[in-house]
DRENDO-1510 file (C-alpha; in Angstrom, 1 decimal, always signed):
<recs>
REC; n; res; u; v; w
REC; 1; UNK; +43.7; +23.5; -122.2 .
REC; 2; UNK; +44.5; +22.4; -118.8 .
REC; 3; UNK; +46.9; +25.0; -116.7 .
REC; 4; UNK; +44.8; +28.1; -118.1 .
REC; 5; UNK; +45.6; +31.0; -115.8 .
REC; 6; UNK; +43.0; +34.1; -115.0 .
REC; 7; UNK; +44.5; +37.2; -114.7 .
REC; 8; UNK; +42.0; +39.3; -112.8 .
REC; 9; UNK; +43.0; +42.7; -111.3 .
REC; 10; UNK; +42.3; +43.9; -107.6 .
REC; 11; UNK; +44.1; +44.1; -104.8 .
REC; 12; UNK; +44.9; +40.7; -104.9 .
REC; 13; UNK; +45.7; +40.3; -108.6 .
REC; 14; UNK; +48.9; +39.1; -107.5 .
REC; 15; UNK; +48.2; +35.6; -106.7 .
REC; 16; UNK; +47.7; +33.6; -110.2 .
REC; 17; UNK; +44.1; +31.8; -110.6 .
REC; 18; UNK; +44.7; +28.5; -112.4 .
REC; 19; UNK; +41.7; +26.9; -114.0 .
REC; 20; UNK; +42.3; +22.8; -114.3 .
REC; 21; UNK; +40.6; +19.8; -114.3 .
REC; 22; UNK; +40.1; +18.4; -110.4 .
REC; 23; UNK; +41.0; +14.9; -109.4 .
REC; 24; UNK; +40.6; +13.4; -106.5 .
REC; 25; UNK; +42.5; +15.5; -103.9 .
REC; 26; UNK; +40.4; +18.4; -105.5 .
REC; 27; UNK; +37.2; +17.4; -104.0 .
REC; 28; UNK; +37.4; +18.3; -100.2 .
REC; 29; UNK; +37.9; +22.0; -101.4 .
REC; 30; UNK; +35.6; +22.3; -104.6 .
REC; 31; UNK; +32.5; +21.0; -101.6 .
REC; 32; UNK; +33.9; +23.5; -99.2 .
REC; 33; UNK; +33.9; +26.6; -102.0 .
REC; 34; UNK; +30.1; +25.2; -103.1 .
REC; 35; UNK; +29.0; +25.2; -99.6 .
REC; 36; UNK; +30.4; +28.2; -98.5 .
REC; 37; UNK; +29.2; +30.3; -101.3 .
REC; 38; UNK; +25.8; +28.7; -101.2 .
REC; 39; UNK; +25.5; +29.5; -97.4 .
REC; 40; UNK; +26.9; +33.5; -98.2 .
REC; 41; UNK; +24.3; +33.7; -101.0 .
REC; 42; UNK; +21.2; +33.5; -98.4 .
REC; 43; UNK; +18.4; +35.3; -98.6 .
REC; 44; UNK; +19.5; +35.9; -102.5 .
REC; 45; UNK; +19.4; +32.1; -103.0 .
REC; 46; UNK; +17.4; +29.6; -101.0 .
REC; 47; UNK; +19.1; +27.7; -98.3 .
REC; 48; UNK; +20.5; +24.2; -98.9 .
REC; 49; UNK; +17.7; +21.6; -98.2 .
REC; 50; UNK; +20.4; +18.8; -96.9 .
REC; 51; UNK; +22.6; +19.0; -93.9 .
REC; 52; UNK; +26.5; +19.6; -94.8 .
REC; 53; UNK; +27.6; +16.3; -94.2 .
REC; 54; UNK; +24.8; +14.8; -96.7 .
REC; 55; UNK; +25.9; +17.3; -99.6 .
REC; 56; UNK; +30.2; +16.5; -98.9 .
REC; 57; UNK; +28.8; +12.6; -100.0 .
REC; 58; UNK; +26.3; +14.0; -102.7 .
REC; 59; UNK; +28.8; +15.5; -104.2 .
REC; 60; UNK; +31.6; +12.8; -104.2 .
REC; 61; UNK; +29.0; +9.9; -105.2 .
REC; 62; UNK; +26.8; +11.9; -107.7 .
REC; 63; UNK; +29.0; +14.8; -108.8 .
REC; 64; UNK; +32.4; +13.8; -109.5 .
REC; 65; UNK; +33.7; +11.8; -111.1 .
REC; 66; UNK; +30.1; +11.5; -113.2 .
REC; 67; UNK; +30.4; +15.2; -114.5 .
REC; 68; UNK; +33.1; +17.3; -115.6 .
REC; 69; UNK; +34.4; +19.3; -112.7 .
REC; 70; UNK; +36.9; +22.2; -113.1 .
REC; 71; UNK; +38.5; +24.2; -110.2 .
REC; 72; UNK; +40.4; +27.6; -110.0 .
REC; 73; UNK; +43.2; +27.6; -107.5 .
REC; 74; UNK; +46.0; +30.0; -106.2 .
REC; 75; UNK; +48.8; +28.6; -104.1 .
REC; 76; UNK; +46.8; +25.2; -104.4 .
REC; 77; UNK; +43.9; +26.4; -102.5 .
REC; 78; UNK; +40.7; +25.9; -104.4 .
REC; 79; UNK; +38.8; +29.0; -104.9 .
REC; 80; UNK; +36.1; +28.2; -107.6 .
REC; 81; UNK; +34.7; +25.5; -108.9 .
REC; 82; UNK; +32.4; +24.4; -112.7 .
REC; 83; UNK; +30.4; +21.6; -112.9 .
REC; 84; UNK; +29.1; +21.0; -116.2 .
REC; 85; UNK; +26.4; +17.6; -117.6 .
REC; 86; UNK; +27.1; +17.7; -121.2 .
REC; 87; UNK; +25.9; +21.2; -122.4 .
REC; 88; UNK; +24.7; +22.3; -118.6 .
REC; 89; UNK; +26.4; +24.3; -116.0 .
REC; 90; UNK; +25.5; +22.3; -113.0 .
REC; 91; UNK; +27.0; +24.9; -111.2 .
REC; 92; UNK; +29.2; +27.8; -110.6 .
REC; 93; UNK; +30.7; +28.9; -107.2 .
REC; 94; UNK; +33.4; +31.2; -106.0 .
REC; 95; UNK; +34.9; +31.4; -102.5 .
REC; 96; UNK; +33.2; +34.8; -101.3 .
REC; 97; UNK; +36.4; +35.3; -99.8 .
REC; 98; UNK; +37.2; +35.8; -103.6 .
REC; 99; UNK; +34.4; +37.4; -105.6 .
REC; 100; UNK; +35.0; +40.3; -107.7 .
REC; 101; UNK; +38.8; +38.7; -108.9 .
REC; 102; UNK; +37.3; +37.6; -111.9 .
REC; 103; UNK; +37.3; +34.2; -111.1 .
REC; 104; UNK; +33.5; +33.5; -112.4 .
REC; 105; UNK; +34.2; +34.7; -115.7 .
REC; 106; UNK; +37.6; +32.6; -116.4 .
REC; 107; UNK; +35.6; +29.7; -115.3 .
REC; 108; UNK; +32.6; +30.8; -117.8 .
REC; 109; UNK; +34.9; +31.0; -119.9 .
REC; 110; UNK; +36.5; +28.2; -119.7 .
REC; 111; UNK; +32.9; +26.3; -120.2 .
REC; 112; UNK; +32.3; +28.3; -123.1 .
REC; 113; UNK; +35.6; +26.9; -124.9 .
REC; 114; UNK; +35.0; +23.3; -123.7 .
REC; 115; UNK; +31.2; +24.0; -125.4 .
REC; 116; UNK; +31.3; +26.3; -128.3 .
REC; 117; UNK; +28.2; +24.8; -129.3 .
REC; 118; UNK; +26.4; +26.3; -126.6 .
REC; 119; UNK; +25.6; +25.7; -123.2 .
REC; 120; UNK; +22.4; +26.3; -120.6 .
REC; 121; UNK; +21.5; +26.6; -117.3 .
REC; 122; UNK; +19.3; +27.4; -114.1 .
REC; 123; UNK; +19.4; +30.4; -112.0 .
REC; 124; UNK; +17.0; +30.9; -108.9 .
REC; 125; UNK; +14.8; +34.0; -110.0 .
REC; 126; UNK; +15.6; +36.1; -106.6 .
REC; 127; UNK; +19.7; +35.8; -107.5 .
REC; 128; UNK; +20.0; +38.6; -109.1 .
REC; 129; UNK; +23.3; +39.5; -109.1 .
REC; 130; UNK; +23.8; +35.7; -110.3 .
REC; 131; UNK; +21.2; +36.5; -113.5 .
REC; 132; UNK; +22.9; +39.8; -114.6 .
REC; 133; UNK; +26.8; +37.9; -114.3 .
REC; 134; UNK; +24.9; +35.6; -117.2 .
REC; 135; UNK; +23.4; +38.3; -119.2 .
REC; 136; UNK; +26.9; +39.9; -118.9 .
REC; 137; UNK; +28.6; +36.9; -120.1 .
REC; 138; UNK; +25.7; +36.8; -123.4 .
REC; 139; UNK; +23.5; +34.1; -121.5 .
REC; 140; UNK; +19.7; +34.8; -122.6 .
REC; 141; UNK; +16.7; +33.8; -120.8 .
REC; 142; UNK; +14.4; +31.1; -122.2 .
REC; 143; UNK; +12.2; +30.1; -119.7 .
REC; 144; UNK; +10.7; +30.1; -116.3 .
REC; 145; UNK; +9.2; +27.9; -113.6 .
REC; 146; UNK; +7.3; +28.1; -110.4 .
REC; 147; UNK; +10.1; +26.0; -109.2 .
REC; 148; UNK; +8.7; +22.9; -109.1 .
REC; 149; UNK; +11.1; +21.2; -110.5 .
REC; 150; UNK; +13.7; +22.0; -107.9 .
REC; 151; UNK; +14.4; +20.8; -104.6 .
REC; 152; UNK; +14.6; +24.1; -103.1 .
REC; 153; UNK; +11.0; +24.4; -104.4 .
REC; 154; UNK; +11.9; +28.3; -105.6 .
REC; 155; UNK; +11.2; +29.6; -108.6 .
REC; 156; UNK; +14.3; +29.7; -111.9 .
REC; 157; UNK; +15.1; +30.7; -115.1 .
REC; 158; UNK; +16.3; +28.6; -117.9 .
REC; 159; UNK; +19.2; +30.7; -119.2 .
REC; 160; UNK; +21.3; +29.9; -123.0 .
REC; 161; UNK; +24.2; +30.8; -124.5 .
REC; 162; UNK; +23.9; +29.7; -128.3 .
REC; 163; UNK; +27.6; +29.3; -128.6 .
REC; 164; UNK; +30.5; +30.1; -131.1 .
REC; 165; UNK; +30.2; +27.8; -134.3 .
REC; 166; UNK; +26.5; +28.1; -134.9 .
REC; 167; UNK; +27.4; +27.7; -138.5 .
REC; 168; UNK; +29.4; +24.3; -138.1 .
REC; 169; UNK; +27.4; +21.3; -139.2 .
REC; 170; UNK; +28.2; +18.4; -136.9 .
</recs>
């Protein structure tokens, strides 16, 4: 359901957080909350291995429109972003400017309902904070790497949520 507003409390619980689909005009701000949260996140993440500039045209060529990208936004400002492959979270970034408004959660949340068969995903090992939001949200680990697989080259954990309607034959 498109238009599905967060509620989070906090001193800025004020300002409605509405999750929706992105288009087009979307995209400028979904690469600005990615790369700003990935640049906070260091030394709990590794850094980006490509310049700025190279991930903006990544991310319009490779990311949308080929995978599903959703956006929270107050007063049209993006402010979050989910990027999901089929049963995957690509990723999940919130403004830092914003964490701790819930924002994270309405957007897992919203990937759970779009995938209540279940869903995965890859967490860098040394984010921390990142691998407890997931336990939180009943994510469980199911496997890890020496990060070989990754261009950061940094080690990660396959983490799975099994989803709503296990018992549903398909």
């Amino acid at each position: 359901m498109s238009g599905l507003g967060a509620h989070p409390t906090g001193p800025q619980a004020a300002d409605p957080i509405v999750l929706r689909a992105a288009t087009e005009g979307d995209l400028d701000g979904a690469v600005d909350v990615y790369l700003a949260a990935r640049h906070a996140a260091v030394p709990a993440i590794p850094p980006l291995v490509h310049a700025d500039h190279d991930v903006r045209t990544w991310f319009r060529e490779a990311v949308w429109p080929r995978h599903e990208l959703w956006i929270a936004d107050t007063d049209r400002t993006v402010v979050g972003l989910l990027v999901l492959d089929g049963g995957q979270v690509d990723h999940l970034y919130v403004a830092p400017s914003q964490a701790g408004r819930g924002i994270g959660s309405a957007l897992l949340d919203k990937a759970k309902s779009l995938r209540p068969r279940g869903l995965t995903l890859w967490v860098f090992q040394s984010n921390v904070d990142a691998r407890r939001f997931y336990r939180r949200h009943g994510f469980v680990e199911r496997a890890r790497t020496n990060g070989s697989g990754n261009e950061e080259r940094s080690p990660d954990v396959r983490y799975a949520w099994p989803g709503t309607d296990q018992g549903t034959s398909g």
